[in-house]
Each structure stands twice: as structure tokens, then as C-alpha cells.
N, C-alpha and C positions, 0 to 999 in steps of 0.2 A: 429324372423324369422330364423329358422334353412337353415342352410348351404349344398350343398348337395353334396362340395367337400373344403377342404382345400388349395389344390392348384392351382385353378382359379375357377372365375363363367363362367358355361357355359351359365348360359342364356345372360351374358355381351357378347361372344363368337358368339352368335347367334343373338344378336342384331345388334353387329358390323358387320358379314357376312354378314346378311339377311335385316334385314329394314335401315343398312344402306348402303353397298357397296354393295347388290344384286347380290349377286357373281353367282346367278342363270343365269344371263343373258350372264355369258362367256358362258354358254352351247350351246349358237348358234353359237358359233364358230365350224369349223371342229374338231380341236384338241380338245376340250372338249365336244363332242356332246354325246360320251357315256355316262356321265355324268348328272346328276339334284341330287334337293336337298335332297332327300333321299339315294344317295352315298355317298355325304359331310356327312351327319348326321350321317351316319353309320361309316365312317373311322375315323372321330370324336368321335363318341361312342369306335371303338377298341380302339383309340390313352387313352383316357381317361383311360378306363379299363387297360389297361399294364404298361400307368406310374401308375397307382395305386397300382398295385400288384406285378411288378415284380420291379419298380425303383425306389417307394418310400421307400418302406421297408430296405435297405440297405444304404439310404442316408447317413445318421450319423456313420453307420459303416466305409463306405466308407469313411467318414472325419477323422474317427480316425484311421483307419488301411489305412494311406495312402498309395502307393506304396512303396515297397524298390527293390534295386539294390545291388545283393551281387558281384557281382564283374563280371557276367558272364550274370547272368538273370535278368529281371525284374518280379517283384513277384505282381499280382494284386487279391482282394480277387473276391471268385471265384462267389460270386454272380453279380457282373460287366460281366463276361462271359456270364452266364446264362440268363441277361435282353436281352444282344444285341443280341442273339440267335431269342430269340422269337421279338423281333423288327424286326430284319432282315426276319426270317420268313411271318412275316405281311406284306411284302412289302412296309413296311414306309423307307428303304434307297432310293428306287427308286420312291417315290410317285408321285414325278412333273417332272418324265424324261419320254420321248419316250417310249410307249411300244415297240420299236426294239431291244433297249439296256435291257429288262426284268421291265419297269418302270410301274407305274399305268397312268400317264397323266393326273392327276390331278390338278386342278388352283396352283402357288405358292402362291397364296394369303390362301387356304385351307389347301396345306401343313406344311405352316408356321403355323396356327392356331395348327394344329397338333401337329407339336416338340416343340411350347411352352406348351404341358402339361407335357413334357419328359423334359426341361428345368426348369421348376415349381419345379419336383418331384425329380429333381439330377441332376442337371449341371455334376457336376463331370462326372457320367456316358456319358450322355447326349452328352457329348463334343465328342466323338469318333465316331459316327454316322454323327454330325454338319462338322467334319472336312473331313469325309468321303467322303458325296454328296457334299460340294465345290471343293473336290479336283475330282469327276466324273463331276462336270457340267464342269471345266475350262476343260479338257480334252475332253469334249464331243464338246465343242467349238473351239479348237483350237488346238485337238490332231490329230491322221493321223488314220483310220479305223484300222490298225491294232492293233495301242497302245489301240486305244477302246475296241477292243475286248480282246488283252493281260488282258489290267487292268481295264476298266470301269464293264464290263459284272461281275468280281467277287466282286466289288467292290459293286453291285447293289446285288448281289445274298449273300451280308453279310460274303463271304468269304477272301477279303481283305479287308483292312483298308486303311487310307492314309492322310499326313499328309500335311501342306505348311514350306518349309526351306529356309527363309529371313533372318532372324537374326546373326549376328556376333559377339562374344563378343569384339569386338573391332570397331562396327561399331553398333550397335542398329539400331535406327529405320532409320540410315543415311546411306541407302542401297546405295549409289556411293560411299560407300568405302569397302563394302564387297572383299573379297582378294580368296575366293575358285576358285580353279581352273579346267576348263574342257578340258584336250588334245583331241583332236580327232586322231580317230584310223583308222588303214587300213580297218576294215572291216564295216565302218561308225559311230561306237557308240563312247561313250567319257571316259576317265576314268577320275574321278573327286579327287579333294584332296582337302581339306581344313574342318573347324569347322563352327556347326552352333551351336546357342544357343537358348533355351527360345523355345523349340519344342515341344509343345502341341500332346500327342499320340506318341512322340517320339522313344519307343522302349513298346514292351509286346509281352505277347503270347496271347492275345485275339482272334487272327484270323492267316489263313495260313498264311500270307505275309502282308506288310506293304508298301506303294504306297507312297515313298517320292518325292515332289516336289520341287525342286533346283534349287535355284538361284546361278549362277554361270559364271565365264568370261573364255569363250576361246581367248589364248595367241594370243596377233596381234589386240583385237578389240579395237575399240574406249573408252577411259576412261572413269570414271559416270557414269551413269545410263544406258546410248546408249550402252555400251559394256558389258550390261549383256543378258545372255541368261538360258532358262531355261529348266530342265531336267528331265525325270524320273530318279529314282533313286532306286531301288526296293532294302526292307531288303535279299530278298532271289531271284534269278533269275526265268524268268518263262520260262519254257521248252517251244517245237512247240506244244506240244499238250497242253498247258495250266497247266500241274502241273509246282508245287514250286521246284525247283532242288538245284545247291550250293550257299552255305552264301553269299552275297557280303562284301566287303567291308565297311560296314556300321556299326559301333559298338559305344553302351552309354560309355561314357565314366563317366559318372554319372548322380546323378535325381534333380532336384532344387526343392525346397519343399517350395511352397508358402502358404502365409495365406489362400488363399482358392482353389477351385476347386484341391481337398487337393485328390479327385479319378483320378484326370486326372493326367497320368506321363508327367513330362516335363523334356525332358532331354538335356543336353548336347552331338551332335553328331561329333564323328569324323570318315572322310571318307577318305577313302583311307590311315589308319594307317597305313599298314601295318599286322594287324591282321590277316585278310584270303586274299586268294591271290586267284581270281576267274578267273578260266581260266591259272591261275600259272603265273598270271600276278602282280603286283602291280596297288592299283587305284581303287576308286570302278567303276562299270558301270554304263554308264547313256545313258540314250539315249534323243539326243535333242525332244522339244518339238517345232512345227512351224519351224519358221526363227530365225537363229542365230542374236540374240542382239538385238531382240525383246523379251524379258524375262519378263521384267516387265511392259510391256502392258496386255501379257496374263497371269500373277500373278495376278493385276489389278483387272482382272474378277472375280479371288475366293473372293481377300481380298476387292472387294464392294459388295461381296454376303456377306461374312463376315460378314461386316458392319451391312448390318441392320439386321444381324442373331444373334448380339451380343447387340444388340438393344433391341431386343426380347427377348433374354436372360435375360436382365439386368430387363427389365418387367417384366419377368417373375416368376424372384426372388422378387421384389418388390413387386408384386401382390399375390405371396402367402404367402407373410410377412403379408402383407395388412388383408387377409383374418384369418391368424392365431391371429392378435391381436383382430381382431375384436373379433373372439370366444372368447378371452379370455375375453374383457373386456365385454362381454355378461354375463358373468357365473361366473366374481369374482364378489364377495361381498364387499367393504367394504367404510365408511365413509356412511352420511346424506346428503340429500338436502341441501343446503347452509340456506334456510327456515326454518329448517326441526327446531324444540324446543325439541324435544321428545327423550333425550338422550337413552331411552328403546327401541327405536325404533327400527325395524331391519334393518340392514347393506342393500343398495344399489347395484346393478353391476356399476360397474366403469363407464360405459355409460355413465350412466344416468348425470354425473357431464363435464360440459363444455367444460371444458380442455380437457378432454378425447376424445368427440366430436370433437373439432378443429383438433385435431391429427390423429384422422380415417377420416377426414376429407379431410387434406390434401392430407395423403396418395393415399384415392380415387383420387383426380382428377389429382396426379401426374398419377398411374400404370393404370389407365382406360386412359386418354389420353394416356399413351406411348402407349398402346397395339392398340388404335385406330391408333397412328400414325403408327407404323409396319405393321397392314396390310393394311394400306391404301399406303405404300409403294412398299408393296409385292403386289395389286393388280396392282399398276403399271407396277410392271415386265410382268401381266399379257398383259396388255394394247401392253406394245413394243412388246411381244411375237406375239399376234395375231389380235391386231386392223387392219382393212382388207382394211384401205386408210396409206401410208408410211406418210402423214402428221400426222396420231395420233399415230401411231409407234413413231416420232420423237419428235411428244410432250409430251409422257410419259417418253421417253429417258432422255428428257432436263431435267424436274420437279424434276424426281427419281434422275440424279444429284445431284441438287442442293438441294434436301433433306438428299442425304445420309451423309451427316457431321454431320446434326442436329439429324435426326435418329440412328446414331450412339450415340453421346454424351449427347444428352437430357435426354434418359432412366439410360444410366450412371451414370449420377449427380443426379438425379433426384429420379430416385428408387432408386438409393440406402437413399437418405434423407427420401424415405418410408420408410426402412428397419431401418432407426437409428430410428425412432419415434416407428415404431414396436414395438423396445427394452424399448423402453422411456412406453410405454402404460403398457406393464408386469412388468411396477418396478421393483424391484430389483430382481426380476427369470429373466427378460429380459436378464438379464448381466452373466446368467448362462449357461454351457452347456449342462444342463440338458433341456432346453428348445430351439425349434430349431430357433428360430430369431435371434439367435447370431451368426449362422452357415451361414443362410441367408444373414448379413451383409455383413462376413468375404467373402464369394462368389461373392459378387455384388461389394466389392470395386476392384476386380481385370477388371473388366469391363471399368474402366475408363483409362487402359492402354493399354490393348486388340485392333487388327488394329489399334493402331494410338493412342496417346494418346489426350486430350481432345486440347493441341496446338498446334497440329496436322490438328486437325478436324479444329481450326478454320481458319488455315491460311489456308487451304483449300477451305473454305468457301467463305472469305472474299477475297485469295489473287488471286485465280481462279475461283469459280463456281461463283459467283456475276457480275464477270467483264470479264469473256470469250466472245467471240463472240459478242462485243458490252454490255454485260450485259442481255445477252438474256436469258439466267436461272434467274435471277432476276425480269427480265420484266415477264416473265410466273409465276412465283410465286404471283405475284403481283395480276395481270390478275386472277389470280385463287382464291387469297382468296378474290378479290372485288367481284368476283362472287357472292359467298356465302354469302359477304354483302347487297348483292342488293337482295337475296333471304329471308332474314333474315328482311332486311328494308320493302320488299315488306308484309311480314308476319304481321307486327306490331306487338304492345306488349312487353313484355318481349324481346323478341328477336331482334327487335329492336334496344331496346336501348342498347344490348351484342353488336350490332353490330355496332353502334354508336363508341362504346369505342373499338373495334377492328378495324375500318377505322381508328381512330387518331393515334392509334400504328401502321399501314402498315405504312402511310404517314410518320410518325415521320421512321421509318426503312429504307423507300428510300429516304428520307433525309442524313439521315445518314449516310449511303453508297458513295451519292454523294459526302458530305462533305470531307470525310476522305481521297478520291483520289484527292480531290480540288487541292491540294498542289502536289500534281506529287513525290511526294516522301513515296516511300514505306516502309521504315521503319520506319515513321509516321505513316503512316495509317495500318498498320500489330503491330503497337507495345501492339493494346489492343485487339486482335483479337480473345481472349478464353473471353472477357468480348460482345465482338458483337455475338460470337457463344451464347453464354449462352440468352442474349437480344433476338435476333432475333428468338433462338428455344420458349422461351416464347411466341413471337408474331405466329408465327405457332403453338404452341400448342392452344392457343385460339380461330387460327382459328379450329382446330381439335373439340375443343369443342364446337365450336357454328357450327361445322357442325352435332355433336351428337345431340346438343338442338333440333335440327331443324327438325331431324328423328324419336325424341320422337313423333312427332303431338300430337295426343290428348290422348295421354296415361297418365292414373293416376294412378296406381297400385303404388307399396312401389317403384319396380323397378326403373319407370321412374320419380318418385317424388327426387327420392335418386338421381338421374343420373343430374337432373334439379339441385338439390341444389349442386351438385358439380361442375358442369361449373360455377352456380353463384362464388363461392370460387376462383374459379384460374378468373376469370375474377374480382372481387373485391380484394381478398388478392395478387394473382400472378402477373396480368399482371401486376399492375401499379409498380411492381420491375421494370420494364424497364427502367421509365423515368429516374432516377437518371443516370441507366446505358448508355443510349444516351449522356447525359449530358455528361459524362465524355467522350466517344469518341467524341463529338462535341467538346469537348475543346480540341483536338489533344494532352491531355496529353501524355506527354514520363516521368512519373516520374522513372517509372521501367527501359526504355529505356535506358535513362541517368545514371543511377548507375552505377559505376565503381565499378568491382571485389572488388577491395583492398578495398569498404569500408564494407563490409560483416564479 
């Protein structure tokens, strides 16, 4: 069965939209009422067409000719220019924002469909647009009409860029020790000094101007997290009438060169060096965002857009790993039937032998679950945005919560263990760079420290969205996937009994939850909390796939026959990983807990 892209199926694409999350039916909303499913289909068709032709083609160039810094500029090769030209052209920066601000208003749940074919086709590139509309949604949230218009409007029109600046090399991802400093000035703006690190889009000439967002403490406020506030910070000033005018204060001080997303510059910045003096002042400019030492509430915003934007991401590297090995092991030849007597016989495609199967296998129901989980995510956004009772505003609010640790982390681990099996499938070309699944790897494992690293996400999970408000993200999680069980039981059949063994892992989950806070002491119960993240995303993943079973109905083609034997997989091979894993949080092991430095 020929392929009719390598880097996603769209009729998986369109399954997921259409027969299973209906995404026709936001169009009775006001905000989407321009909208049905022949706009999807077509912005979907452009998004395909351009990561084909203008993103994919420069991939691997883009890996080998990474960025460099000669001491002044940043040098990127110049067909990264010329894709986000025609993206920005297309109107995909602004596809899910207001037509006011120049946007299309399209579901986030379609949008997101969208830039994972531009994530598929070149992360690297990719990544400058992703960081762009987070850094225009959090400002469109929580910016002031004029910073909107200053910097959202060219931001949406593809003539800035913009990036998030959290990191400190002496504070990572332990943002209540960050040290940058913002004075405030007579004429209200701030001038900012200090270092950030690990800043994705950090410096280029890609676009006019570059839209930095800073995290930073004005002198006097509260210490930790409470005394940070947050800032624009633009590479170059914007005049009244909207041109780019003098340098700020903002310069690379150099480029960290990671194993992957090897197009995207990540630099080291320092502000307020001393460098240019704008204004003939020392400092760079910033101008607050909201309320002073509210910073990382409205940071908050991008970096859990982020989250499941890197979710998707990491899918979507998986999923076109997925599809490249498949071609392969379609079209290589070699080795017989296990049966086979006839040593004259001709060579096989790798398929056709077991093993090979179990490993296209897996792959499937990892990167088709992820992608179902993302936009089943991303319609949530849609849900808070415009469900027209504030009770179901509130209850996609909770849900998308307390999924976005597992959305973040699942696809992390997860595709990327597509992508190793990818490698595993082409034998020993796998391991080459002459084939792209290596490059795929080396992309996808930067994903598991990207927002938040995976123990990150779980104390997250476990030590707040579980147990907030009484537990009330938990209890709706629950509520939701017993739903699908009782629609699944009501079905019979096959589906049933998927749901049979999906009711014993929830219960076995809220067991275990309970147990772990039994003891009132939390660093008991937080000590295995990247092992409950990893368990519990399992248990939602299963439900994601017995929500897929179910939207097959009576479909037999290869399609849904294929889609059927893969939820059987993660519900026979996957789920029952869990059990062991309960186990060991039920026994409140601290063996990690308990080690002392010195004996390492």
C-alpha cells in the first residue's frame, strides 16, 4: 500500500479531525462560524504542500550547516529564510489568532494539525514560527493594546520573530534564583541587565526585529518566584510609526550547538553589556508586561502552550520516523520465511518477517496515540475558548491541566522510542547519516528536556494537578475516561473487553494516587514521580486508544483494520507495563530517595 507522504498520514489526520473529534461542529460557534470542512481541508492541503516543498528539502542541510556566530552575526543558511517567507505569507503565523490582530481564526485544534506537518518536515526550521505565535498568544493575553500592536501585528505579518528568556546559567530550570535585573526609569520602561541561557531563536537576521520575552526581578520586590516580573525586550527598538530604529542592548554572546534541532540558534544572551547604549544610556530596554511580579504566571501561558506544542512536536518526529521505516521495510529485500526450504528462493521485504512487524508495530500505537493525544488536547483549548456555558469553559480548563504534563512527556519518551526502533528497522543504514532516521532521533531526544524536563512534568503531575483543589483534576480525568468505558462496555465485543482492562488500570491509578499521599509526607510520595508520570500517561494513552477503537465503527478497509491491531498492541504489550509500575509506588519505595551523594 503506497504512501502518499513521508511525513505523516493524512488520512490518520482526518480521521482523528473528522470521525473522531468532529471538529466541524466548533463551526457553530461564533468565532469559527466562517469556517466548515472544506477551509480545514484546504489550509491543511496548503500546510502539507509547503512543508513539502519549501521545509523538507533543506532539512539535513539545515543539520549539517548548522548556525554559526562570528563574533558579530549570526549566519543561518539561507533557505530557513526563504521557507518562513512563504509560511508567513500563507498566513499560518497567525492561523488560531483574531482576525483583528491580521489572524485566520481557525480551531487550535486545526492549527496544531497544521504545524505538525512543518514539525514532521524540519523541527529545526519549524521551531522559529512555534516560538513566534507563543510568544503573540501570551502578549495577546496579557499584553496592553499597544504592545499589541507594537509587536503582535508584525509578529502575525512574519515580520518579527520572538522568543521566551527563563533560563540562567546558574539557575536552569530553578527560575527563583534567576538574578537579571530590571530598573525602572523616569519615563516608565525598564532597563534590564543580566544573562540568559539555552534561548531557542536567540539571535539571526531572519526577520526585522526579534520579540524577546524576560524574565526578570525589579529591585525591592519579593524574593522566588513572587518577585519576578516580566518584560519585552526587543533586539532592535520600534519607532511611533512602527519601523525597527537603534540596536538595543541585547547581544549573543555565543551559540550552544546541541545534538539536535542542529537549524534552530540557541544562544547565549547578554543584556545590558554594555555593547550599544540605546538612548546613550546603559541597560537594555524593556518594557513591563501586566503587573510587576506577576512574570511567571503570564510566562505560564506560552510555556503550557509550549507544552503540548512540543508534544506534538516530538510526534511528529516519531510519526515521520514511523512512516520512513515503514517504506523501508516495504522495499528492502532480504532473508526467507522462517518456513521458507528453498534457499534459491528470492529475498523477502523485511516486513514480511515478525520482528520487523512487532517494531512498525509498536511504533504505530506509540506516534498515532501521541498525535490523537495532542489534538485531543488542542481541542480542549478549543472547548475553554468558546463552549457557551462557563461550566464547560471550566471543565476543559481542569482536564487540559492535568493532561498537560502527560502531553508534554508521553510523546517525549515515547516517540522518541519510535524513532530508536525506526533506526533498529534499516539495520545498519539506520545508524547512518546518509539515512534520515538518525537525524530524527538526535531531534526527538532534545524533547525530553524542552519545558520542563520529564521530573519536571511529573512532580507536576503528581505533586499539584492530581491533588489541587481537593483532587478535582483527577476526579474529571477519571469521570472521563469511565465514560468511554461504559461506551465501550455498552458496545460489546472486542471493545469491551479493551475496556474491561482499561477500568482495572483507572482503578488501579486512583488507588494509587490515594495511597502515596496516605502518609502526609511528600517526599515519600513525590520520590517516584517520573515513574507515576510514565504509569498513569500509559493509562491515558489507552484510554486515547480505546477512544480511537470506538470511532472506527464498522470500518474494514487496511486503514481501520491497521488502526484496530494497534490499540490491540498498546493494550496487550503496553498497558500491562503499569502493573509492575504501581507496585513499586504502592510500596512507597524511597530507594533513590535514601542514597546519599557520597555513595555515587
Amino acid at each position: 500500500m503506497p504512501m502518499d507522504s513521508l511525513l505523516l498520514s493524512r488520512r490518520d489526520l482526518d480521521f482523528l479531525l473528522h470521525d473522531w473529534l468532529d471538529v466541524t461542529v466548533l463551526t457553530r460557534h461564533p468565532r469559527y462560524a466562517d469556517h466548515d470542512r472544506e477551509t480545514f481541508d484546504a489550509v491543511m492541503d496548503l500546510s502539507e504542500a509547503i512543508a513539502t516543498r519549501h521545509f523538507a528539502p533543506h532539512n539535513k542541510k539545515n543539520d549539517a550547516e548548522e548556525p554559526r556566530f562570528d563574533g558579530e552575526r549570526v549566519h543561518v543558511i539561507p533557505e530557513v529564510e526563504q521557507a518562513l517567507r512563504v509560511f508567513a505569507e500563507a498566513g499560518l503565523t497567525g492561523a488560531a489568532m483574531d482576525y483583528e490582530v491580521g489572524g485566520q481564526q481557525l480551531p487550535t485544534v486545526v492549527a496544531n494539525a497544521c504545524m505538525s506537518w512543518f514539525q514532521a518536515a524540519n523541527v529545526g526550521t519549524a521551531a522559529y514560527p512555534f516560538l513566534t505565535i507563543g510568544n503573540a498568544n501570551l502578549l495577546l493575553a496579557h499584553g496592553s493594546k499597544e504592545q499589541v500592536d507594537t509587536y503582535v501585528r508584525p509578529m502575525v505579518e512574519g515580520r518579527f520573530f520572538g522568543t521566551m528568556c527563563l533560563s540562567e546559567p546558574q539557575a536552569g530550570s530553578s527560575l527563583a534564583d534567576i538574578t537579571t535585573r530590571a530598573v525602572p526609569q523616569d519615563d516608565g520602561t525598564y532597563r534590564i541587565t543580566g544573562t540568559k541561557m539555552w534561548i531557542s531563536g536567540g539571535d539571526h537576521e531572519l526577520s526585522e526585529n526579534i520579540v524577546h520575552l524576560v524574565l526578570a526581578r525589579i529591585p525591592g520586590g519579593p524574593a522566588g518566584v513572587k518577585g519576578i516580573s516580566l518584560f519585552i525586550v526587543p533586539k532592535l527598538l520600534v519607532e511611533p510609526d512602527g519601523s525597527v530604529g537603534e540596536r538595543n542592548d541585547v547581544v549573543p554572546a555565543g551559540l550552544n550547538h546541541k545534538m539536535g534541532y542542529r537549524g534552530t540558534t540557541n544562544a547565549l544572551l547578554n543584556f545590558g553589556e554594555g555593547r550599544h547604549t540605546p538612548g546613550g544610556a546603559p541597560g537594555a530596554v524593556g518594557y513591563l508586561v501586566g503587573e510587576a511580579h506577576h512574570g511567571l504566571a503570564y510566562m505560564f501561558h506560552m510555556m503550557n502552550e509550549a507544552r503540548i506544542g512540543v508534544g506534538l512536536g516530538a510526534t511528529a518526529l516519531g510519526y515521520t520516523g514511523y512512516l520512513h521505516a515503514l517504506d523501508y521495510a516495504r522495499t528492502r529485500p532480504q532473508g526467507r520465511p522462517l518456513t521458507g526450504k528453498d534457499a534459491s528462493a528470492p529475498q523477502v521485504p523485511i516486513i514480511e518477517h515478525a520482528d520487523v512487524r512487532r517494531m512498525l508495530l509498536a511504533q504505530k500505537s506509540y506516534v498515532e496515540g501521541a498525535l490523537a493525544l495532542s489534538l485531543y488536547c488542542s481541542r480542549l483549548l478549543d472547548e475553554e475558548r468558546t463552549a457557551e456555558q462557563e461550566l464547560g469553559r471550566a471543565r476543559a480548563r481542569l482536564l487540559l491541566d492535568v493532561l498537560t504534563p502527560i502531553a508534554k512527556s508521553w510523546p517525549s519518551q515515547w516517540c522518541l522510542a519510535a524513532n530508536d526502533l525506526a533506526i533498529q528497522v534499516h539495520g545498519g543504514y539506520g545508524y547512518t547519516r546518509e539515512y534520515n532516521v538518525e537525524q530524527f532521533y538526535r531531534d526527538n531526544r532534545l524533547n525530553a528536556i524542552h519545558e520542563g524536563t520529564h521530573g519536571i512534568q511529573g512532580l507536576d503531575l503528581l505533586g499539584r494537578k492530581v491533588v489541587t483543589n481537593g483532587g478535582a483534576g483527577l476526579s474529571l480525568l477519571l469521570e472521563t475516561i469511565t465514560a468511554t468505558v461504559a461506551r465501550a462496555t455498552a458496545s460489546g465485543g472486542e471493545a469491551a473487553e479493551l475496556a474491561a482492562a482499561l477500568e482495572q488500570a483507572t482503578a488501579r491509578a486512583e488507588r494509587t494516587t490515594a495511597g502515596l499521599w496516605s502518609t502526609g509526607d511528600p517526599a515519600t510520595a513525590l520520590a517516584n514521580a517520573s515513574v507515576y508520570l510514565e504509569a498513569v500517561g500509559h493509562v491515558v494513552l489507552a484510554w486515547i486508544w480505546l477512544e480511537q477503537f470506538l470511532a472506527l465503527r464498522d470500518g474494514t478497509d487496511d486503514f481501520h483494520e491497521g488502526k484496530r491491531q494497534a490499540a490491540r498492541y498498546f493494550f496487550r504489550v503496553e498497558l500491562p507495563r503499569t502493573g509492575p509500575q504501581f507496585d513499586l509506588l504502592d510500596s512507597l519505595d524511597r530507594t533513590a530517595a535514601d542514597s546519599r551523594p557520597e555513595w555515587f
